[in-house]
C-alpha positions in Angstrom: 48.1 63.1 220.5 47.6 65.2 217.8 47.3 65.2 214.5 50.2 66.1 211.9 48.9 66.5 208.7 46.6 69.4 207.6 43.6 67.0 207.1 43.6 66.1 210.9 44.4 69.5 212.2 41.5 71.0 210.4 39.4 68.0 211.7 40.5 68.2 215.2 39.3 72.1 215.0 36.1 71.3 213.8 35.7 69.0 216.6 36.8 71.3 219.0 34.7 74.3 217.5 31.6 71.7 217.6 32.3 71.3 221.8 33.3 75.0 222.4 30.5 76.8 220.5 27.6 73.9 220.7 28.4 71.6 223.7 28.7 68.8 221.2 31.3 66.1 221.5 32.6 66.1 224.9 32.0 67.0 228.1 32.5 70.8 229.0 34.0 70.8 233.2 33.7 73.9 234.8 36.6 74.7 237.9 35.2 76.1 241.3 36.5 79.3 240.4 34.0 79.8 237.8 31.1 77.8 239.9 31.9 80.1 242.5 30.9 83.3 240.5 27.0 82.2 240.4 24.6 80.8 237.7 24.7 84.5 235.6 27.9 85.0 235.5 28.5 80.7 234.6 26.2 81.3 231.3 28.3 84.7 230.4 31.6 83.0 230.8 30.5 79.6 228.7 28.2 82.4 226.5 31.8 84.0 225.9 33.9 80.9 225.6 31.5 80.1 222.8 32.1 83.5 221.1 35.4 83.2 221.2 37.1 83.8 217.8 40.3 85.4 218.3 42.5 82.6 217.4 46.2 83.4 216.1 49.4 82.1 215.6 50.8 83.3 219.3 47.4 81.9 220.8 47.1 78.9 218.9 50.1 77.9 217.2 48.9 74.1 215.9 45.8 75.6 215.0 43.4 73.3 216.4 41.7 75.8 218.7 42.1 73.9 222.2 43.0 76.5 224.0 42.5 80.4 224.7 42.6 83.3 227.2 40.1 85.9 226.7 38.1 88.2 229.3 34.9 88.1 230.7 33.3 91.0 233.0 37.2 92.1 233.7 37.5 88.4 235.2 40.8 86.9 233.0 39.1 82.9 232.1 40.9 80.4 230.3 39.3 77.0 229.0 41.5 74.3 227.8 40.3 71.0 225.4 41.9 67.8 225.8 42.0 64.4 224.5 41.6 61.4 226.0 40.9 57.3 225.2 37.2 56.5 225.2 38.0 55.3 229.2 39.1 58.8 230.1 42.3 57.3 231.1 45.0 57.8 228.5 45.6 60.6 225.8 43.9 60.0 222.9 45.2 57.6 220.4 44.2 60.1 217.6 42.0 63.5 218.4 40.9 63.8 214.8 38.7 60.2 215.5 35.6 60.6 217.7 35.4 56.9 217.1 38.0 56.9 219.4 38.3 59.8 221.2 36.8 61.8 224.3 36.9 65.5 224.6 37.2 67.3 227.9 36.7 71.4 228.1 37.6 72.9 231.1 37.0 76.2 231.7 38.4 78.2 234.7 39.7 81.1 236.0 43.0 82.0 234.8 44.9 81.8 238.1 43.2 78.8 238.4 45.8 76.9 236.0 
């Protein structure tokens, strides 16, 4: 779930920032797309991933920067944030509470999806 006041949204983005740009938070999951391109081009994607700034309304319409498309080396990668219960079963009863939320970042290839 997300959140659905301003307060929350701008929370859930600076959780998601936090686990994008630092690796704080969650757990960032790599696909075997992007495993399969080797350990330099792994750091440059993740490098890029946490670079990323190019959010917008078409990109990210709720605002809470969970999701993106951008290019690394011509290669077309998306990553993806999701919430989930603290078990990693359910969706999150509310993503703006790391009390009771887990993050999950994938980041693959974008055929991948």
């Amino acid at each position: 779930m997300t959140g659905s006041s301003p307060q929350k949204t701008a929370r859930i983005r600076e959780l998601n920032d936090q686990l994008r740009c630092k690796a704080i938070g969650g757990c960032v999951v790599i696909t075997a797309g992007i495993h399969a391109l080797g350990t330099t081009a792994i750091c440059q994607v993740l490098a890029a991933v946490a670079r990323f700034d190019n959010f917008t309304e078409d990109n990210d319409p709720r605002g809470e920067h969970d999701c993106a498309i951008l290019t690394v080396n011509g290669r077309r990668v998306l990553f993806k944030i999701d919430y989930y219960d603290l078990e990693l079963q359910y969706h999150s009863p509310d993503a703006s509470d790391p009390a009771v939320t887990r993050r999950v970042m994938t980041v693959m290839l974008a055929e991948e999806y």
